[in-house]
C-alpha positions in Angstrom: -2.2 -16.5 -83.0 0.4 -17.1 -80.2 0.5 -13.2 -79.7 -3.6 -13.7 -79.0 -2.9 -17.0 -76.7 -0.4 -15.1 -74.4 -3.0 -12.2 -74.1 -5.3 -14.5 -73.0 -3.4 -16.2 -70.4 -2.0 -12.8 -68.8 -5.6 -11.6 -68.5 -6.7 -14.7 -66.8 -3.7 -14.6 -64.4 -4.8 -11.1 -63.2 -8.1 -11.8 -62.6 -7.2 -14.5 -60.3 -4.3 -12.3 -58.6 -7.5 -9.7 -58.4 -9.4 -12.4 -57.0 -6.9 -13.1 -54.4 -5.9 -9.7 -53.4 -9.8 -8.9 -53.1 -10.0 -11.6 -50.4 -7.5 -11.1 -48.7 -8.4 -7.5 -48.0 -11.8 -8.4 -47.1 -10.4 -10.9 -44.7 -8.3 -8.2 -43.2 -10.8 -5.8 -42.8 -12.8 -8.4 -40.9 -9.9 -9.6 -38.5 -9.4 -5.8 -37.7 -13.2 -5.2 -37.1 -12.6 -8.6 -34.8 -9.8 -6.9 -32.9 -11.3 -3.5 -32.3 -14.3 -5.2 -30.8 -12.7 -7.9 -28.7 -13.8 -7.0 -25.6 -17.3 -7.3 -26.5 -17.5 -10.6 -27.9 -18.8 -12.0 -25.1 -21.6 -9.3 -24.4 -25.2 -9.9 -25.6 -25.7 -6.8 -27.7 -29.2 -6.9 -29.5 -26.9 -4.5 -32.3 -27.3 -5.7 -36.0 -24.1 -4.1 -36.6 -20.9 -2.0 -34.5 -18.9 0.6 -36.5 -15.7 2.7 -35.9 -14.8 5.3 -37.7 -14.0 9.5 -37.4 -17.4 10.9 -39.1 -19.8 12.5 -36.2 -20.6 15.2 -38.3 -24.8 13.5 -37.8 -24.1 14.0 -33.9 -22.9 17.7 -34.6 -26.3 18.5 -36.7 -28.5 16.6 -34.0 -26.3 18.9 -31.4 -27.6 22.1 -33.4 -31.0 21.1 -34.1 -31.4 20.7 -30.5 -29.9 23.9 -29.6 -33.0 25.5 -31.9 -35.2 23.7 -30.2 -34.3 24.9 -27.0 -33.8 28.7 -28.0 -37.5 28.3 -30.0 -39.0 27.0 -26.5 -39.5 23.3 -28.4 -38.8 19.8 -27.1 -40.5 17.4 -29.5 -39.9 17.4 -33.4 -41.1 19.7 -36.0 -43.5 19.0 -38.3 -42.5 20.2 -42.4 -42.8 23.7 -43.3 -46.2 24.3 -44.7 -47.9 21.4 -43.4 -51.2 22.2 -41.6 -52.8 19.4 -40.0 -56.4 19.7 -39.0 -55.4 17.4 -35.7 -51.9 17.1 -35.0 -50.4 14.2 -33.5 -49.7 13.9 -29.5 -46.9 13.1 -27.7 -48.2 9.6 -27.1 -48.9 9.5 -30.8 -45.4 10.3 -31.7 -44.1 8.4 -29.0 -40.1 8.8 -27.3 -37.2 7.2 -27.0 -35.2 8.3 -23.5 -31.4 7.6 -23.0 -31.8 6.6 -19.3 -28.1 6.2 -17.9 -24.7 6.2 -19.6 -21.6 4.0 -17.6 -18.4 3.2 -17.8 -17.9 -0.9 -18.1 -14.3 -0.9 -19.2 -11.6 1.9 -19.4 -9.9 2.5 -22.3 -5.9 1.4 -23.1 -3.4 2.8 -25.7 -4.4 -0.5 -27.7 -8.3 -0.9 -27.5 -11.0 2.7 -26.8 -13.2 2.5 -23.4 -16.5 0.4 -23.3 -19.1 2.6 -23.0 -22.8 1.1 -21.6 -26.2 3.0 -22.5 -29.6 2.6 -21.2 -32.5 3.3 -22.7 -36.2 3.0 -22.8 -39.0 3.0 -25.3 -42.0 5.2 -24.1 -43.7 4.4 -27.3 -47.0 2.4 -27.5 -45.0 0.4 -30.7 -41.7 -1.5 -31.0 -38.9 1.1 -32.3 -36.2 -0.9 -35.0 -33.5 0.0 -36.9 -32.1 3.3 -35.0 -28.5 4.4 -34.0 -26.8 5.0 -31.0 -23.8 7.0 -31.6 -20.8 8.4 -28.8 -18.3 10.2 -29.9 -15.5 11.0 -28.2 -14.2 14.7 -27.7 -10.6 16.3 -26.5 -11.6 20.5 -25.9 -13.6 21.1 -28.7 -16.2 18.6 -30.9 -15.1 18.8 -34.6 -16.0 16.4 -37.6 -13.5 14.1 -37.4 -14.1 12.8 -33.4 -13.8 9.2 -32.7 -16.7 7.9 -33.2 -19.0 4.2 -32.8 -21.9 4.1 -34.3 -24.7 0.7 -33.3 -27.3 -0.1 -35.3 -30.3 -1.5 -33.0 -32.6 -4.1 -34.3 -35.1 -3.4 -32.0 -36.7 -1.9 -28.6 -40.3 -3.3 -27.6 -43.1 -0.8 -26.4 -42.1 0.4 -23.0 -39.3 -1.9 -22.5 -35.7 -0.7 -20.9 -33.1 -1.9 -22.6 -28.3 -1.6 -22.4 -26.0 -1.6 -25.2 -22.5 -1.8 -24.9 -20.6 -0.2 -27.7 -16.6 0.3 -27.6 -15.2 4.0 -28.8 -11.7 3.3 -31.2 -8.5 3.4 -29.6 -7.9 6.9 -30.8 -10.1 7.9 -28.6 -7.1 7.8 -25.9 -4.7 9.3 -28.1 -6.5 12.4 -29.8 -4.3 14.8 -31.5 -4.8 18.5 -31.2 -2.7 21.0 -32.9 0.3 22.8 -31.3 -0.4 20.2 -28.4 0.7 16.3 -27.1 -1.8 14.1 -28.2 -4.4 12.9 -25.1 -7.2 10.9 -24.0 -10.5 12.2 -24.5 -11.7 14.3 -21.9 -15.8 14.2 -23.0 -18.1 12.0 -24.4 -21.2 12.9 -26.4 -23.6 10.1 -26.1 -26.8 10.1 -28.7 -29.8 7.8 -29.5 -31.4 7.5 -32.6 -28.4 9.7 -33.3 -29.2 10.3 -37.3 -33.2 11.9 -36.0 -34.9 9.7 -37.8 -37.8 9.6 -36.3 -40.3 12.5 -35.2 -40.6 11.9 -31.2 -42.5 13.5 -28.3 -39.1 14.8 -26.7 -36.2 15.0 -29.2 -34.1 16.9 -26.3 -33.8 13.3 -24.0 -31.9 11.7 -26.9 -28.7 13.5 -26.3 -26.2 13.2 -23.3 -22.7 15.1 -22.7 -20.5 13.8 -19.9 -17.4 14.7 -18.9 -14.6 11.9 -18.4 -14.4 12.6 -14.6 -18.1 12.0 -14.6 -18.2 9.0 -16.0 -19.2 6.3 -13.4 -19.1 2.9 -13.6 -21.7 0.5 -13.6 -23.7 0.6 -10.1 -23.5 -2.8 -7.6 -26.0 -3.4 -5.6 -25.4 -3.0 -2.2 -24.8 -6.3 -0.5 -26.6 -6.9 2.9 -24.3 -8.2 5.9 -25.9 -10.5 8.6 -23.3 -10.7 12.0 -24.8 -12.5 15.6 -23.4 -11.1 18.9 -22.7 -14.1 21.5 -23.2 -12.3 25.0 -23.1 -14.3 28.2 -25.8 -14.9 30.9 -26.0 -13.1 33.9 -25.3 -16.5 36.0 -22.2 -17.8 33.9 -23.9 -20.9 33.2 -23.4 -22.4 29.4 -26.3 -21.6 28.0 -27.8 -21.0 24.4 -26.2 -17.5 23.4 -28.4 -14.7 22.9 -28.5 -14.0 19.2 -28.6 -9.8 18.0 -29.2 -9.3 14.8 -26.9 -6.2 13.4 -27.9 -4.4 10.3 -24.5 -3.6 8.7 -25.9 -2.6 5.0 -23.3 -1.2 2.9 -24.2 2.3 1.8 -24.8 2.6 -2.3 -22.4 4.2 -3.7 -23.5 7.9 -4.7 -22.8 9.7 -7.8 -20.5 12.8 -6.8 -22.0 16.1 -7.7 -20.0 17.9 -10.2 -20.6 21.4 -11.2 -19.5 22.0 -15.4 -16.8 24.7 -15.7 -17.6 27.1 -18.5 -16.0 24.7 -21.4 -19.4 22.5 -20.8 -23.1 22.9 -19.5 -22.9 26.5 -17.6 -26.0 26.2 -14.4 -26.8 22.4 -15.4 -24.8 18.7 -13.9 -24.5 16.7 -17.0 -25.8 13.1 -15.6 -29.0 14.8 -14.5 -29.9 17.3 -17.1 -30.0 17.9 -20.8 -26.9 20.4 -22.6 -28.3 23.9 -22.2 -28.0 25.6 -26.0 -25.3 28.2 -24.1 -23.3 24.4 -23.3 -23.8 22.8 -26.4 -22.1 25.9 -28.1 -19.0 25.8 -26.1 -18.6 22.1 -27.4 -18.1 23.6 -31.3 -14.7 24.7 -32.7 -14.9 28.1 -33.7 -14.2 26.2 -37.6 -17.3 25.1 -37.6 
């Protein structure tokens, strides 16, 4: 009987010390999501969730799909093998999602990843929900482990424009690469509805490389400077001053021209253009 009692009370102590240690993970795992995202807590994301982690290996197959596309001479989604259709749909029927621009907000430190904004708009004739915007970040070569954050959107209404803020991990400034110092990434993959979920007009507009150096930050708008001249009159006298109006609008910043070396998009600039299938190759290590 006593054996049975003590049995009892040892089981019942660890499942409260299982209890406790459960909790305290979770709580752990929550502080650390709190951490990573800091910088963003004050940023109205319209993002049902924000995820960190090293799997881009949904970005690699969007990557490779696309390439086909481009070397088959097709920009919007396949239909399934087999399936004959007596009227297919149109692009308007499919409808599109465009990534519009990509900026920098925030550069990245050895404690927190870069803040990455992304613009984009819904040229559907239906709200689009529940699709992910991915950016990895990439030292040389993509591979399957990148830095990666993923957002889960909750929705974009029919024709609307709309910017997400997402932060890459802090690895992405310290990427390790074998036989080499560990660096800051030097190329950013951007992707929307990264996992191709849905069939679109234009599956080639979802996907965006861009190297580091030609990654901009957010555009101000130019601010217009009013200044009045005070010339005197021809007789001396103190008179009313004659008031010139001088335009002195400050030129809008432009967006450098930047040719891609051979490592990147070969005849294309990568904020203007999609990744030709000849510049999404060179992004793939040669284990892949």
């Amino acid at each position: 009987m006593i054996p049975l009692i003590f049995w009892r009370v040892l089981h019942s102590h660890a499942a409260i010390l299982q209890l406790v240690l459960t909790t305290t993970i979770a709580a752990t795992m929550s502080a650390d999501s709190v951490v990573a995202q800091q910088v963003l807590s004050n940023v109205p994301n319209h993002l049902l969730s924000i995820q960190q982690d090293f799997r881009c290996e949904h970005v690699i197959d969007l990557m490779i799909r696309n390439r086909m596309r481009q070397q088959n001479g097709a920009v919007g989604a396949e239909l399934a093998p087999g399936l004959v259709l007596a009227a297919p749909p149109s692009a308007n029927q499919l409808g599109d999602l465009e990534l519009l621009d990509v900026h920098l907000v925030l550069d990245g430190s050895p404690t927190l990843g870069p803040v990455i904004q992304v613009a984009l708009r819904n040229n559907s004739l239906v709200p689009v929900s529940n699709f992910q915007i991915s950016i990895v970040g990439v030292l040389g070569q993509i591979h399957r482990q990148c830095p990666t954050v993923r957002g889960l959107v909750s929705q974009v209404a029919a024709g609307a424009v709309s910017q997400f803020q997402l932060q890459l991990p802090s690895a992405a400034m310290a990427i390790g690469m074998p036989g080499r110092q560990s660096a800051p990434f030097d190329t950013i993959i951007v992707a929307i509805d990264s996992f191709d979920e849905f069939m679109e007009g234009n599956e080639l507009n979802n996907l965006r490389i861009i190297r580091r150096c030609d990654l901009l930050p957010i555009p101000v708008a130019p601010v217009e400077v009013s200044a009045t001249i005070t010339q005197p009159t021809p007789s001396g006298l103190d008179t009313s001053a004659a008031k010139l109006p001088v335009d002195r609008t400050l030129p809008s910043t432009a967006q450098p021209e930047s040719p891609l070396d051979s490592l990147m998009l070969e005849d294309n600039q990568l904020e203007t253009t999609q990744p030709t299938a000849s510049g999404m190759a060179a992004l793939f290590s040669t284990a892949m």
